[in-house]
PLY file of the C-alpha trace (Angstrom):
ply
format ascii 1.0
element vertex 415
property float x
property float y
property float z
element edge 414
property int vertex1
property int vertex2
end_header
-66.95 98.63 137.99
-68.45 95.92 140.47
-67.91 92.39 139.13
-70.59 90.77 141.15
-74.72 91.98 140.81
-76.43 92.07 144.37
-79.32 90.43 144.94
-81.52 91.63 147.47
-83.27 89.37 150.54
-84.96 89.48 153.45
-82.68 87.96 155.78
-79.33 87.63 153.39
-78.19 89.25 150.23
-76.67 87.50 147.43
-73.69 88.36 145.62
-73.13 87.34 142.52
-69.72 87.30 140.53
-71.64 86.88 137.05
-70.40 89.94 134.62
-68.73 88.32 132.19
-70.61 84.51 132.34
-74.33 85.88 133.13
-76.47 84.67 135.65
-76.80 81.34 137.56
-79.28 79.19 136.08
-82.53 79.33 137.38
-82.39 75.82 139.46
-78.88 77.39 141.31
-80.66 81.15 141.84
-83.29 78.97 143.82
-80.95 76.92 145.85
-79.36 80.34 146.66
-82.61 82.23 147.82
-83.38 79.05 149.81
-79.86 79.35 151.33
-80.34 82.71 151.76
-83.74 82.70 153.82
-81.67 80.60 157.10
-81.48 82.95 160.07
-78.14 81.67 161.00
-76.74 82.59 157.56
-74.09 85.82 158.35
-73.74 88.68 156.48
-74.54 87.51 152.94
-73.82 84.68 150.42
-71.53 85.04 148.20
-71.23 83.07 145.02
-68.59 82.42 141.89
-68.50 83.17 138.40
-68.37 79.17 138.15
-71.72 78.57 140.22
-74.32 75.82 138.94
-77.13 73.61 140.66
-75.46 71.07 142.73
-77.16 68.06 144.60
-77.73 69.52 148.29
-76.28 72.88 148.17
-75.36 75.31 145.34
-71.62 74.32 143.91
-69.43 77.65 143.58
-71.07 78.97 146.84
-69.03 80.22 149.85
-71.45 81.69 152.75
-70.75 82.03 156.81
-73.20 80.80 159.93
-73.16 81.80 163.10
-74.47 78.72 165.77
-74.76 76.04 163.14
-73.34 74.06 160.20
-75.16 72.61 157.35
-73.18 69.66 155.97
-75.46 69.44 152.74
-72.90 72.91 151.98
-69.99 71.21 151.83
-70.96 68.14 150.48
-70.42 64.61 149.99
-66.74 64.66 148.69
-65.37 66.01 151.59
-62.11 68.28 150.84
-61.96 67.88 147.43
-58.96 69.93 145.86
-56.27 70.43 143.70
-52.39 70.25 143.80
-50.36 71.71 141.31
-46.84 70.87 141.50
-43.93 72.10 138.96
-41.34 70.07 137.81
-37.79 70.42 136.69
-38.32 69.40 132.98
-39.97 71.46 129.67
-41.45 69.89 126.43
-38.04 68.51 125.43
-37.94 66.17 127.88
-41.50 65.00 126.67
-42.42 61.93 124.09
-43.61 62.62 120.96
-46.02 60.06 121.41
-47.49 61.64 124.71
-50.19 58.46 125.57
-47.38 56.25 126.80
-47.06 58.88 129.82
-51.19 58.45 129.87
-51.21 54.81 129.85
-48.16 55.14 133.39
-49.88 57.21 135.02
-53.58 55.42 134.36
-51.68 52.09 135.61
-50.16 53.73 138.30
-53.10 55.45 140.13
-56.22 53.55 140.39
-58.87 55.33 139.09
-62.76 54.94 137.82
-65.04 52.77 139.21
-66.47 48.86 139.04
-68.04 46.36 140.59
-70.38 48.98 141.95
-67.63 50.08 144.74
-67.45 46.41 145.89
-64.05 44.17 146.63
-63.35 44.01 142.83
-63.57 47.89 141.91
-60.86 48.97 139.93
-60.69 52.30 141.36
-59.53 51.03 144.84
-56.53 49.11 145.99
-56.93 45.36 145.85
-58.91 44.41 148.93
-56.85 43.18 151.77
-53.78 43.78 149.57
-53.19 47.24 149.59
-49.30 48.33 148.58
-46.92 48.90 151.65
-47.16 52.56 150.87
-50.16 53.41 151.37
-50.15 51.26 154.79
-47.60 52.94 155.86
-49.12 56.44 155.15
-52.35 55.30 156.43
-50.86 54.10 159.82
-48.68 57.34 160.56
-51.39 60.06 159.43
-54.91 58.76 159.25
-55.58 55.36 161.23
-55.68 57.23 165.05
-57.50 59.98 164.04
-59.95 57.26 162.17
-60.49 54.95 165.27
-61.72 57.92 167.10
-64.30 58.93 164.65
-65.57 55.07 164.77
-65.90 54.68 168.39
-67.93 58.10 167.68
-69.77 56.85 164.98
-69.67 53.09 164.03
-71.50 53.77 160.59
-67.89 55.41 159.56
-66.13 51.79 159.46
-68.16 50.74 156.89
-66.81 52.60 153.84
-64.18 52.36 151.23
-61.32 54.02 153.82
-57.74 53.08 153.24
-58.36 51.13 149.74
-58.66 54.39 148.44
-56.02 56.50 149.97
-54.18 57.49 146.70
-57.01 56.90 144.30
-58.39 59.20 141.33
-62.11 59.03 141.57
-64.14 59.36 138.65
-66.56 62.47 137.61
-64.55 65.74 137.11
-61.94 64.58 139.28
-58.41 64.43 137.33
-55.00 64.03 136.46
-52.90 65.97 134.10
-49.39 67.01 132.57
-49.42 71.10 131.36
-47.05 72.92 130.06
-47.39 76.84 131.20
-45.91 79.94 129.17
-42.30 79.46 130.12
-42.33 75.76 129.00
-42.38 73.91 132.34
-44.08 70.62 132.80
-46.30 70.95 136.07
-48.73 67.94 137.18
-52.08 69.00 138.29
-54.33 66.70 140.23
-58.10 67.39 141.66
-59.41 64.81 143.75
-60.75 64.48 147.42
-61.91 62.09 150.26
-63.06 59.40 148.05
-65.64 56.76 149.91
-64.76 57.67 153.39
-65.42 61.06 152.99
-68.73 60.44 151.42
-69.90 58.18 153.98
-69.29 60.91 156.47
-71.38 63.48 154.74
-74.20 61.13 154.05
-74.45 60.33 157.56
-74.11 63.47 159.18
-76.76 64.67 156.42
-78.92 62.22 157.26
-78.61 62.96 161.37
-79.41 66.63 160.15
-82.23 65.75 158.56
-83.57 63.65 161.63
-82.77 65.86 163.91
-84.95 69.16 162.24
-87.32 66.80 161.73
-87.06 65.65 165.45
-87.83 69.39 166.61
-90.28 70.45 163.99
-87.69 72.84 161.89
-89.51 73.79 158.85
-87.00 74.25 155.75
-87.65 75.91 152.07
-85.09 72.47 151.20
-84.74 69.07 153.69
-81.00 68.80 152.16
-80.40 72.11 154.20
-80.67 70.56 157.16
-78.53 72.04 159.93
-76.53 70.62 162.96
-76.79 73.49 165.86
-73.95 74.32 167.52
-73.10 72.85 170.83
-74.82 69.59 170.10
-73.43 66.19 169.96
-73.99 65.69 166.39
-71.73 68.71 165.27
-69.10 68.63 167.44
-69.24 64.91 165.99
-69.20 65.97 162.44
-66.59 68.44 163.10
-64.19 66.08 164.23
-65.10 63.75 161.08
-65.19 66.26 158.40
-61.53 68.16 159.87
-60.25 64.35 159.52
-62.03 63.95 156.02
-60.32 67.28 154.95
-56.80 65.55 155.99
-57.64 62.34 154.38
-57.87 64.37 150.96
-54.72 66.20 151.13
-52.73 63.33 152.15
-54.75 61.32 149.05
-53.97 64.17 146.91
-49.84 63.58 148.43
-49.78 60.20 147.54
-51.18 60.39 144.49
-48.46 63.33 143.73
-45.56 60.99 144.31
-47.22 57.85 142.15
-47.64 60.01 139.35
-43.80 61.26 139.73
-42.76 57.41 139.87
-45.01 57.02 136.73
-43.37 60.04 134.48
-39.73 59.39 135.63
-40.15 55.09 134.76
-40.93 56.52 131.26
-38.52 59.89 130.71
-35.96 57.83 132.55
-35.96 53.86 131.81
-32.40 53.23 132.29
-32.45 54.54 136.01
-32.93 51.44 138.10
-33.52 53.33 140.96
-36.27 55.53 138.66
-34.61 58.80 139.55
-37.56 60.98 141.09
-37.89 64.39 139.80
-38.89 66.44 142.81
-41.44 69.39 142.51
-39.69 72.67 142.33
-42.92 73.99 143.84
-45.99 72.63 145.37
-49.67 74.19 145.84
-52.78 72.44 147.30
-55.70 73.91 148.09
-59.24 72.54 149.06
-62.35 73.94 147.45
-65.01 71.50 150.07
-64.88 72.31 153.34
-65.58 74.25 156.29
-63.11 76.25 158.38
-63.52 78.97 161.28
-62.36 82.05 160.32
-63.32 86.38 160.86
-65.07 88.20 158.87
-67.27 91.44 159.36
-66.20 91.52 162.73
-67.38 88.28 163.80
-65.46 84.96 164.18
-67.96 82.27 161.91
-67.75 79.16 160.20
-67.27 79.41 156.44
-68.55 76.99 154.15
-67.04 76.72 150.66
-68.34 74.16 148.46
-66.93 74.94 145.21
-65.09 77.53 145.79
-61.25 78.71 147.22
-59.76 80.80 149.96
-58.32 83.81 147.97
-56.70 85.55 150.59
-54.15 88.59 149.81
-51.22 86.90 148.49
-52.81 82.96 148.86
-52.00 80.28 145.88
-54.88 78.59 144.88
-55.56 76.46 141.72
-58.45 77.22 138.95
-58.70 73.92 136.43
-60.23 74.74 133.33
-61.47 71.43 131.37
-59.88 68.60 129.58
-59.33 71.18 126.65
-58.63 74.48 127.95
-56.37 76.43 130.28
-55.78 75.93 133.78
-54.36 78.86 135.83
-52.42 79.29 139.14
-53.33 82.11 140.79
-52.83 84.75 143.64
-55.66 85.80 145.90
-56.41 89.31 146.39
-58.04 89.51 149.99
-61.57 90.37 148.61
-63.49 90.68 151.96
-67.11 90.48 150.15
-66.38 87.29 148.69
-64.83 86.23 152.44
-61.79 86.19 150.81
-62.91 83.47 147.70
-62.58 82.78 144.35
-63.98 80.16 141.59
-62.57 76.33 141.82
-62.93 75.84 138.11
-65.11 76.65 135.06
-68.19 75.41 136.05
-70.33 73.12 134.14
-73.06 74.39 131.48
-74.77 71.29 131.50
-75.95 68.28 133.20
-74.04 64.67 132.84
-76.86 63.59 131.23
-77.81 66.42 128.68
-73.54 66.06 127.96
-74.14 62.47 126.99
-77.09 63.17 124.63
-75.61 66.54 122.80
-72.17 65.93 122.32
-70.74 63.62 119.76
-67.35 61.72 119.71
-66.11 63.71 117.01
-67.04 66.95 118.30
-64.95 65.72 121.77
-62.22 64.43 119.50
-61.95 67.83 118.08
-61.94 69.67 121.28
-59.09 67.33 122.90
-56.60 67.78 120.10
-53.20 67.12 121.29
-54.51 65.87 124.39
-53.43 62.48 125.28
-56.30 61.71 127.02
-60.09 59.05 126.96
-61.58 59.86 123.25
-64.88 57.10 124.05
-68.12 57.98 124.95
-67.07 57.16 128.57
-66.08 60.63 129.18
-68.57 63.32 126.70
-70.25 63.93 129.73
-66.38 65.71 130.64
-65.75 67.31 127.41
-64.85 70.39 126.74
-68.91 71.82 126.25
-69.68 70.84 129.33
-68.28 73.67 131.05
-68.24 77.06 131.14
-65.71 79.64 129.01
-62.65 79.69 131.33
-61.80 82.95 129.86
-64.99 84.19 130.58
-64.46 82.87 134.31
-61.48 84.39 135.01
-62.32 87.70 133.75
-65.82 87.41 136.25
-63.34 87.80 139.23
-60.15 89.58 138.37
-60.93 91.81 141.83
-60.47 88.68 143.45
-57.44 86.55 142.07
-54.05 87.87 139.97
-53.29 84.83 137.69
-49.34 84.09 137.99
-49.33 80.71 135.40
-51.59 79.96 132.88
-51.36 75.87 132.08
-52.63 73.59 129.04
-52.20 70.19 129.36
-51.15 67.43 126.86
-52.23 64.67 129.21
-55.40 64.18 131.05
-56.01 60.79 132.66
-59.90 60.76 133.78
-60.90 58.28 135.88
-64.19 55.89 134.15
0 1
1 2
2 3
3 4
4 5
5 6
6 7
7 8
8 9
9 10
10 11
11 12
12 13
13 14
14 15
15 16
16 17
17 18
18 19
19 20
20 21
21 22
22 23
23 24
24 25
25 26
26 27
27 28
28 29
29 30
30 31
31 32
32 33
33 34
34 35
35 36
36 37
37 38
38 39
39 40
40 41
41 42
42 43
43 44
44 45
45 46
46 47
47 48
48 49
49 50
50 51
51 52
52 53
53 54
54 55
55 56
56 57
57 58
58 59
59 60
60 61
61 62
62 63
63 64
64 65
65 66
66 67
67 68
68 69
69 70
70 71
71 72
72 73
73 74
74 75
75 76
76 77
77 78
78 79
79 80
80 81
81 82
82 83
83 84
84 85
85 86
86 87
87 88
88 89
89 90
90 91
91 92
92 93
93 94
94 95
95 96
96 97
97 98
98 99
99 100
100 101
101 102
102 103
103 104
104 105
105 106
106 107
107 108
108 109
109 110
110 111
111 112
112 113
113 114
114 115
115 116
116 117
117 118
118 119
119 120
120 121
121 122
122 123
123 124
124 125
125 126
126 127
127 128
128 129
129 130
130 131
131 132
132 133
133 134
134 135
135 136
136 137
137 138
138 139
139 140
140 141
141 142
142 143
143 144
144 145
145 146
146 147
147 148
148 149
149 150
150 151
151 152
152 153
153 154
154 155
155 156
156 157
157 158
158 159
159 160
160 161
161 162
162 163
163 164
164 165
165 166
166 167
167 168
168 169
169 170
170 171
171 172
172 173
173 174
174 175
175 176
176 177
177 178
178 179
179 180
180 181
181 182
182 183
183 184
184 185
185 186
186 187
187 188
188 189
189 190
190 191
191 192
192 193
193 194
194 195
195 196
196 197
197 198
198 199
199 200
200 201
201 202
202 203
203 204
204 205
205 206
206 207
207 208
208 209
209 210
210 211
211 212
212 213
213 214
214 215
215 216
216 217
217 218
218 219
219 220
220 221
221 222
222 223
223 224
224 225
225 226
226 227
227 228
228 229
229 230
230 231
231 232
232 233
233 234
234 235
235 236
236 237
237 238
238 239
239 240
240 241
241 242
242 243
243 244
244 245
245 246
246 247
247 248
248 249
249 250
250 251
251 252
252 253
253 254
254 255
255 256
256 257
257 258
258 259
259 260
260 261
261 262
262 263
263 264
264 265
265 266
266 267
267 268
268 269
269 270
270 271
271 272
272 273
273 274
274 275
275 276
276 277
277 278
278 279
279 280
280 281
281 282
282 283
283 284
284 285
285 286
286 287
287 288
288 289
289 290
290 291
291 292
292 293
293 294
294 295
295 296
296 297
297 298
298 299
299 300
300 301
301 302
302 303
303 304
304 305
305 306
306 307
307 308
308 309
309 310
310 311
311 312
312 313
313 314
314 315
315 316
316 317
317 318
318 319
319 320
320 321
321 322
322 323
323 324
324 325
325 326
326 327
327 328
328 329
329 330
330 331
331 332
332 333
333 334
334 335
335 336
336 337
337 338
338 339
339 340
340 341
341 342
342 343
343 344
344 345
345 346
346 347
347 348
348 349
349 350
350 351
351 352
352 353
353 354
354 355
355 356
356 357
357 358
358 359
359 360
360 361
361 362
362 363
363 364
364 365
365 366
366 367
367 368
368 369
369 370
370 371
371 372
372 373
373 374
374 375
375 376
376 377
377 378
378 379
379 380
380 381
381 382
382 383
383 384
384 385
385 386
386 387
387 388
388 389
389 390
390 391
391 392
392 393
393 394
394 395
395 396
396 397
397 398
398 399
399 400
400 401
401 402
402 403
403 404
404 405
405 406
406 407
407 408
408 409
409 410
410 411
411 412
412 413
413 414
């Protein structure tokens, strides 16, 4: 049986991977059609069993061009992704009291947001007095490749760059301690490139937008506003969004090894050189960005905002909520969803709608055992928000093999 319906269009089909969750919401079905109806869209769009309306472009959509890019598709938080890394310890080794590892982590990775952004935001390092780590990191992996995109694009110095190398985030981004079926502790994290990475997405949307505007382009949506191929402006945003793609691994890496320092200063007090437990196996995988690869016999750009490269035998990462399972799992090479699969569950509802319908006891209840935010500063990330995971993961089993399934006892959200 086919796990995805088709839906038929003029220029571009759309295939859906909805069986077991039901269709997209009619606000995402929209942006899809309106995605759909670009001439420079290849082949057809395909789209997740997580997929929901998403500011600019459809989240859980992965589709190819041929002659341009429309940065609107990938987004504003530029290579946002997950690492999963699995460490030598099972629930012995873990406190009964499970918030103390909570509380070391929170303190340990900034996270959340004040101040509006500004020079006393708590979700940044402390401005001009950013640890030695992170200068260090910044100066061997990031600052060259930075200067260049400035003398390219001034606009780009003015964000939040290097304070936030190593910082949470807030929204749906995470931080958590699961347990999978053979009792091993792993760490999960989802995050991405933080203010730089934004800053690059709302400029090069904005030059987009200027730019079809400039030449009379008439669009069923302004945010799809496309860079053509060739052109300054997207060789330009190229360059910026394959740095902004780097920046988020190596903020997802240096997040990795603060939370490590966090767990081992409480499992292992007496060390005073805070033994670090190293990973016994690492996985990162971006589900925001753009990459040049072949399909259907033509070499194309493929967008995937939302969404992971499930190649045959690729690892790739599938969060559920702060409540329910997380999996690990092996791509199977699908070549109509170019190779994809889902980056999460999905959300059912908007931040807003969360706020108004769920109650602190009903989060409470769906969070048991979770050392993790019980206030009102997170409903809008409960459980309800999203989608069935189970009902996810059995949308695309002709696209992933699940090899761990994960539940956490910690979740540290940023807020």
């Amino acid at each position: 049986m086919m796990r995805f319906t088709v839906h038929k269009r003029e220029l571009a089909d759309i295939f859906v991977w909805d069986k077991e969750v039901g269709p997209p919401e009619p606000q995402a079905m929209k942006q899809l059609e309106e995605l759909a109806s670009l001439p420079f869209i290849y082949h057809h769009v395909a789209v997740m069993p997580d997929v929901h309306w998403g500011m600019g472009a459809t989240i859980g959509s992965v589709f190819c061009t041929k002659g341009a890019i429309v940065p609107a598709g990938v987004g504003v938080d530029i290579g946002c992704g997950m690492t999963a890394a699995r460490l030598p310890l099972t629930s012995n080794d873990i406190p009964d009291d499970a918030m103390v590892l909570h509380d070391a982590i929170d303190a340990a990775v900034p996270n959340g947001r004040t101040d509006n952004g500004g020079q006393n935001d708590k979700g940044a390092w402390p401005h001009r007095d950013d640890p030695e780590f992170v200068r260090r990191t910044w100066n061997q992996e990031l600052e060259l490749g930075f200067t260049e995109l400035c003398e390219l694009c001034p606009e780009i110095e003015k964000s939040n760059n290097r304070r936030h190398l190593g910082t949470l985030g807030t929204g749906n981004h995470f931080i958590e301690l699961c347990l999978d079926r053979d009792d091993r502790v792993w760490i999960l994290l989802h995050s991405g490139s933080r203010g730089v990475g934004n800053k690059i997405a709302s400029v090069y949307m904005r030059k987009a937008k200027e730019l079809n505007k400039r030449y009379f382009v008439n669009l069923p949506n302004p945010d799809l506003a496309y860079l053509v191929s060739g052109s300054e402006e997207f060789n330009e945003y190229l360059k910026a969004v394959h740095w902004a793609q780097d920046f988020a691994r190596v903020n997802r890496e240096v997040m990795l090894g603060r939370v490590l320092h966090a767990v081992c200063s409480v499992l292992f007090p007496w060390s005073s050189s805070l033994r670090e437990v190293g990973p016994e196996e690492t996985i990162d995988c971006h589900h925001n960005y753009i990459a040049k690869e072949h399909h259907f016999g033509a070499d194309v750009w493929v967008t995937r905002k939302g969404a992971v490269r499930a190649r045959e035998g690729d690892l790739g990462i599938i969060p559920g909520s702060m409540g329910s399972r997380s999996y690990i799992v092996e791509g199977l090479g699908n070549k109509l969803s170019f190779c994809s699969c889902s980056h999460g569950a999905g959300r059912t509802m908007s931040r807003r709608k969360a706020r108004e319908l769920i109650t602190l006891d009903e989060h409470s209840a769906a969070t048991e055992g979770v050392a993790c935010r019980k206030g009102e500063e997170v409903l809008d990330e409960s459980p309800r928000a999203y989608k069935d995971i189970d009902a996810v993961m059995a949308s695309q089993t002709d696209l992933v093999r699940p090899i761990h399934e994960l539940k956490q006892f910690v979740c540290v959200k940023g807020a």
